[in-house]
PDB file with one MODEL, atoms N, CA, C and O in Angstrom:
MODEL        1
ATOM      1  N   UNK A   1     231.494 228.067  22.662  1.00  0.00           N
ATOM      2  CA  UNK A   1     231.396 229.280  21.852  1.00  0.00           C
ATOM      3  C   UNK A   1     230.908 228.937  20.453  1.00  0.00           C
ATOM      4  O   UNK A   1     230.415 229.873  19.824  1.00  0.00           O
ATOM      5  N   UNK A   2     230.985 227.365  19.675  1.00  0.00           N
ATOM      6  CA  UNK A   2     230.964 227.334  18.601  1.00  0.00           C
ATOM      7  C   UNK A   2     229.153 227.059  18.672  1.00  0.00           C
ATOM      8  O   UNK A   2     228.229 227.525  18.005  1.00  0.00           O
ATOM      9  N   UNK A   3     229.204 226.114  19.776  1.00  0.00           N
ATOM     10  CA  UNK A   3     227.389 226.299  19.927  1.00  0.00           C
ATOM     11  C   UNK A   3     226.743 227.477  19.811  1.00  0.00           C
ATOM     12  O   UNK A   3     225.581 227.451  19.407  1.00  0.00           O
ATOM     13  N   UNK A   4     227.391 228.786  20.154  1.00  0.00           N
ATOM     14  CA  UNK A   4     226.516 229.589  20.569  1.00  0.00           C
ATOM     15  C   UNK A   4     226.368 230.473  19.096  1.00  0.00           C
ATOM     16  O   UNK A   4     225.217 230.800  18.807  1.00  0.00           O
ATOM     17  N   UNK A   5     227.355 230.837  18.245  1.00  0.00           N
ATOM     18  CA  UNK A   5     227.492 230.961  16.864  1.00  0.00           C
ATOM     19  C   UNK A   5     227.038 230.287  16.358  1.00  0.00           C
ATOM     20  O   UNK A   5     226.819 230.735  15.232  1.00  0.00           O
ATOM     21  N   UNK A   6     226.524 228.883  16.517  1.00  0.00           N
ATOM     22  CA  UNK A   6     225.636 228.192  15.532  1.00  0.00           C
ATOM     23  C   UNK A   6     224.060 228.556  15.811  1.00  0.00           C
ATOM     24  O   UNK A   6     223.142 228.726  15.008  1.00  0.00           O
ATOM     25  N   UNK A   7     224.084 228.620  17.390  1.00  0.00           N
ATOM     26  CA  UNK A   7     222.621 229.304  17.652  1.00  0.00           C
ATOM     27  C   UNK A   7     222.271 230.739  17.013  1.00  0.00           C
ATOM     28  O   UNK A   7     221.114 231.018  16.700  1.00  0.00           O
ATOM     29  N   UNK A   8     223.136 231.455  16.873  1.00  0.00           N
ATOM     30  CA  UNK A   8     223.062 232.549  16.150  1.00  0.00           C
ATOM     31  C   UNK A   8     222.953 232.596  14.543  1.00  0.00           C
ATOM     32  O   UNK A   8     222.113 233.248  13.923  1.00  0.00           O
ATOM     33  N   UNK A   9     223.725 231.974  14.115  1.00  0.00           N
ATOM     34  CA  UNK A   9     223.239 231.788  12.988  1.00  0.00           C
ATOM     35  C   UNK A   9     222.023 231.102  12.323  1.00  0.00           C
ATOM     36  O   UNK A   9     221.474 231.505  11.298  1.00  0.00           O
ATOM     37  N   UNK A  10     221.728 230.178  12.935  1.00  0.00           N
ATOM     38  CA  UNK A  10     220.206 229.443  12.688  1.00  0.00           C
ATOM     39  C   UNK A  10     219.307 230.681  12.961  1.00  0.00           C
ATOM     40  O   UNK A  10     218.332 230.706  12.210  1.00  0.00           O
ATOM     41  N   UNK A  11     219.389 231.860  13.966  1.00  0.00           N
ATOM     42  CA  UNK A  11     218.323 232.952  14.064  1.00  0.00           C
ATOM     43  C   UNK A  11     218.919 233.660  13.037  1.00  0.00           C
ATOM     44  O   UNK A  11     219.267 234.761  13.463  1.00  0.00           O
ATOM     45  N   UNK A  12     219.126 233.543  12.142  1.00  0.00           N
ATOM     46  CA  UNK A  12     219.220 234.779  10.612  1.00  0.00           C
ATOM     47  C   UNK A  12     218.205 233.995  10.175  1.00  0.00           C
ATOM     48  O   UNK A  12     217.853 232.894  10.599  1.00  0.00           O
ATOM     49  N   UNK A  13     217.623 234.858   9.014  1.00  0.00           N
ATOM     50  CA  UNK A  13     216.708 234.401   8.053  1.00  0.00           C
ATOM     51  C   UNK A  13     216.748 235.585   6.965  1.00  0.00           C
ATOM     52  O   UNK A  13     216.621 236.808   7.029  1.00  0.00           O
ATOM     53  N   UNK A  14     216.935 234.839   6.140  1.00  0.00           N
ATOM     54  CA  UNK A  14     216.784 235.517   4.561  1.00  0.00           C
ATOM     55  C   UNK A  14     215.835 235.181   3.440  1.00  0.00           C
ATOM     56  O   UNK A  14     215.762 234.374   2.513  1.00  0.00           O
ATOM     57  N   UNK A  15     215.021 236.348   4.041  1.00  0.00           N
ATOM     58  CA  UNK A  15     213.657 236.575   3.801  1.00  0.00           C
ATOM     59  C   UNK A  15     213.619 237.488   2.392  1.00  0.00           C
ATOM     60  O   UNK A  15     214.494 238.352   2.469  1.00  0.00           O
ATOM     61  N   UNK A  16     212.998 237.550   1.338  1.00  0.00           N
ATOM     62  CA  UNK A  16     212.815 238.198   0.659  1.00  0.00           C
ATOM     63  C   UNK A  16     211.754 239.259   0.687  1.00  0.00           C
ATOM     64  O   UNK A  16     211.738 240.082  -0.229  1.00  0.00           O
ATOM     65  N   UNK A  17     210.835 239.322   1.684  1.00  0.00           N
ATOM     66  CA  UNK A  17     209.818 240.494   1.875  1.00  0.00           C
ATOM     67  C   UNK A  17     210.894 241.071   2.967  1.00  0.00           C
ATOM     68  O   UNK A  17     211.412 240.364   3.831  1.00  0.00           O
ATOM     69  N   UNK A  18     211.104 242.230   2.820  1.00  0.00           N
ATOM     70  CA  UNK A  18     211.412 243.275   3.760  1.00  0.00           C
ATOM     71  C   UNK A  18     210.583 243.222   5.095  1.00  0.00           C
ATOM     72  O   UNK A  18     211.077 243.036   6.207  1.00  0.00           O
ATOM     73  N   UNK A  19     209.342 243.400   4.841  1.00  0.00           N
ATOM     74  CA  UNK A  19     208.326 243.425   6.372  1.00  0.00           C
ATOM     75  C   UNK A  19     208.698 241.995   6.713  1.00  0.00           C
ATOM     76  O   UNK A  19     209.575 241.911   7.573  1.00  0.00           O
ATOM     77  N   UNK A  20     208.344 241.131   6.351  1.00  0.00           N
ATOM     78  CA  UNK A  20     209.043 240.150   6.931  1.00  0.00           C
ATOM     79  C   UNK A  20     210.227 239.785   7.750  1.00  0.00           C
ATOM     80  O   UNK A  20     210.158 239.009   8.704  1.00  0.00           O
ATOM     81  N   UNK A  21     211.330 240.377   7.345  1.00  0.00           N
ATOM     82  CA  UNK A  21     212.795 240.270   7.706  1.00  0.00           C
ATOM     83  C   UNK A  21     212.107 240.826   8.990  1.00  0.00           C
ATOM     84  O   UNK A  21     211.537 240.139   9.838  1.00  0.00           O
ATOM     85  N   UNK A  22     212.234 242.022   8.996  1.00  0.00           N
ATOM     86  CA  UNK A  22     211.586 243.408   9.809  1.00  0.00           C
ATOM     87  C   UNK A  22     211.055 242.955  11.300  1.00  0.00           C
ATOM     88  O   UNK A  22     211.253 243.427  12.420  1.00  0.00           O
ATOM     89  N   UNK A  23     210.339 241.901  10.850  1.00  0.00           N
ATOM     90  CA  UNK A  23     209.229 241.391  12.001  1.00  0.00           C
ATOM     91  C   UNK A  23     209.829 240.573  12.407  1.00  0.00           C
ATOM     92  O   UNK A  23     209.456 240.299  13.548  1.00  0.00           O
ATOM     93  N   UNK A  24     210.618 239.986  12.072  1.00  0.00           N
ATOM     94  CA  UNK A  24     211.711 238.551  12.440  1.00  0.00           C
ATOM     95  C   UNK A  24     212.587 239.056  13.270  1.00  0.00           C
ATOM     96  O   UNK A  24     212.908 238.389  14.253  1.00  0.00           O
ATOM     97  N   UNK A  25     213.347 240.776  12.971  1.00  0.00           N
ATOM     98  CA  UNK A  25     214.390 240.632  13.621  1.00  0.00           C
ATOM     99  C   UNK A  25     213.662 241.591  15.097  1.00  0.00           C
ATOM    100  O   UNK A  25     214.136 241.814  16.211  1.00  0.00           O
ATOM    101  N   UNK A  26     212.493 241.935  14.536  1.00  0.00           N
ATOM    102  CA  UNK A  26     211.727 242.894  16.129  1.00  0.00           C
ATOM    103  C   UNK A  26     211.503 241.700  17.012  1.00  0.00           C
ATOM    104  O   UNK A  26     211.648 241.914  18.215  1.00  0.00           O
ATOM    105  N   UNK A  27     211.112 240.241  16.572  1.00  0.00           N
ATOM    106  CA  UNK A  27     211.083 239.060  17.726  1.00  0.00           C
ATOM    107  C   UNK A  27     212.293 239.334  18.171  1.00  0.00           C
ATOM    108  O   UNK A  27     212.358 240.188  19.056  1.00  0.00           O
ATOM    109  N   UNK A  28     213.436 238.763  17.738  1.00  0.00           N
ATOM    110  CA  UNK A  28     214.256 238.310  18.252  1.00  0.00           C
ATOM    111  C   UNK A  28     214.826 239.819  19.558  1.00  0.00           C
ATOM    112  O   UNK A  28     215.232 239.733  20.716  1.00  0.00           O
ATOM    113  N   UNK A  29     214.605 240.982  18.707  1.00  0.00           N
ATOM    114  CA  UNK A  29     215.437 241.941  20.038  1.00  0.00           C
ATOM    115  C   UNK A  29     214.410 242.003  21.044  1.00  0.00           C
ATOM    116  O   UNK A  29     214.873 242.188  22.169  1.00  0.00           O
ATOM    117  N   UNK A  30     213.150 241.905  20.985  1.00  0.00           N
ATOM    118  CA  UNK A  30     211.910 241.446  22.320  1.00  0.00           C
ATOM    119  C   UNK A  30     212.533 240.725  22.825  1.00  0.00           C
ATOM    120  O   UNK A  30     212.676 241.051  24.003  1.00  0.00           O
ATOM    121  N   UNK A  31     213.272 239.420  22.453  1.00  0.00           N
ATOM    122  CA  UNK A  31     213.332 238.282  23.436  1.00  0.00           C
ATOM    123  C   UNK A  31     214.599 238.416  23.631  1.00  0.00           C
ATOM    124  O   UNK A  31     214.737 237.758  24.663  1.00  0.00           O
ATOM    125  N   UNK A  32     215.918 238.921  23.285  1.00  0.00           N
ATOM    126  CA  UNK A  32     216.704 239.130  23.878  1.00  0.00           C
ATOM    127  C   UNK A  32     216.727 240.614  25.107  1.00  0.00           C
ATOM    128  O   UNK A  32     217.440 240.829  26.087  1.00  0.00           O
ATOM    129  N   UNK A  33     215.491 241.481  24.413  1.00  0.00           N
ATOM    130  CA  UNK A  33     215.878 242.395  25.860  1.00  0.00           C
ATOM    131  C   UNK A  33     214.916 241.647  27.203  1.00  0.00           C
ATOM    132  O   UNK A  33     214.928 241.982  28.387  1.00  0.00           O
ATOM    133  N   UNK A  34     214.234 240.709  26.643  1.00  0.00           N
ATOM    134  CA  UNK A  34     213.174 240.216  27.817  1.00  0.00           C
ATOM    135  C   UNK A  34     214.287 239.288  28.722  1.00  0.00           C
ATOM    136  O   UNK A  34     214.285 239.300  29.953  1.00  0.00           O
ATOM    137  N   UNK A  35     215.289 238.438  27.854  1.00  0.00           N
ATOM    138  CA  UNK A  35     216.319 237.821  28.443  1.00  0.00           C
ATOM    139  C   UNK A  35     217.358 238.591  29.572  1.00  0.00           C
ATOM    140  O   UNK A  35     217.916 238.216  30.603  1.00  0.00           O
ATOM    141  N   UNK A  36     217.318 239.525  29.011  1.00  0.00           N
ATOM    142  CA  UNK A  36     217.913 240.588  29.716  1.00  0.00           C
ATOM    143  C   UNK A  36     217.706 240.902  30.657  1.00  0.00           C
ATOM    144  O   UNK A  36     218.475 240.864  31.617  1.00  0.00           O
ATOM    145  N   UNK A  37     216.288 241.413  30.626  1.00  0.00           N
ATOM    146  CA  UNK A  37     215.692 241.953  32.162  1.00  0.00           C
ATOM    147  C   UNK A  37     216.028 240.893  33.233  1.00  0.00           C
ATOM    148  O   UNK A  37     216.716 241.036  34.244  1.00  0.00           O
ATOM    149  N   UNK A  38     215.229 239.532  32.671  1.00  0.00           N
ATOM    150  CA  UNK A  38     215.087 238.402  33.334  1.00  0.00           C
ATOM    151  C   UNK A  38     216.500 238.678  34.639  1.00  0.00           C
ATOM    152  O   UNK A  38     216.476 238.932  35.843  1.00  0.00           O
ATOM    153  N   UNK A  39     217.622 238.467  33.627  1.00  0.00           N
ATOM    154  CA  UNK A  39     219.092 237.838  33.832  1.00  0.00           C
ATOM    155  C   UNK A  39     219.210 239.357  34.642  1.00  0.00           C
ATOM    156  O   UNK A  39     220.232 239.291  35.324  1.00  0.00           O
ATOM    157  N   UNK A  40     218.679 240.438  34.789  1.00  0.00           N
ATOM    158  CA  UNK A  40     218.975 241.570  35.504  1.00  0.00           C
ATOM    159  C   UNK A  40     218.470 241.376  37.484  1.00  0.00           C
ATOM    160  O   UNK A  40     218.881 241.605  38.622  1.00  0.00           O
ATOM    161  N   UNK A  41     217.087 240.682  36.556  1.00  0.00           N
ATOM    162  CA  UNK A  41     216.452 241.243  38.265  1.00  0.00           C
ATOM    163  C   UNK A  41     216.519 239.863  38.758  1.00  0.00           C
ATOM    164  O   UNK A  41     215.923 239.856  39.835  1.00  0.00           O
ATOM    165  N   UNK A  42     217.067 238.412  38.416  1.00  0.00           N
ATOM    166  CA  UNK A  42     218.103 237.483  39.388  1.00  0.00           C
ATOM    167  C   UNK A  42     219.305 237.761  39.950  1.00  0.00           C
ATOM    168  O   UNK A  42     219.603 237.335  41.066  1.00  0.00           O
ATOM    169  N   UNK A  43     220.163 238.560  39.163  1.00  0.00           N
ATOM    170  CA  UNK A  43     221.181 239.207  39.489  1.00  0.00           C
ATOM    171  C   UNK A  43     221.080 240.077  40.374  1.00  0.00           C
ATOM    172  O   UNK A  43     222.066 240.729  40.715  1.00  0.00           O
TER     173      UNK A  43
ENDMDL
END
């Protein structure tokens, strides 16, 4: 669990452009809903 909170925290970024942040955090929910699907249609 402490791995996985550290993986999470290394994906923050504190960005000082707004669009930036913005675009950082639209990757990350792409690849967690793509993780998702994935982990859906093995299941």
């Amino acid at each position: 669990m402490t791995e996985f909170i550290r993986v999470l925290r290394s994906l923050r970024r504190a960005a000082d452009d707004p669009r930036a942040a913005f675009a950082h955090q639209l990757r990350i929910g792409l690849a967690v809903a793509v993780l998702i699907l994935l982990l859906s249609l093995l299941g």
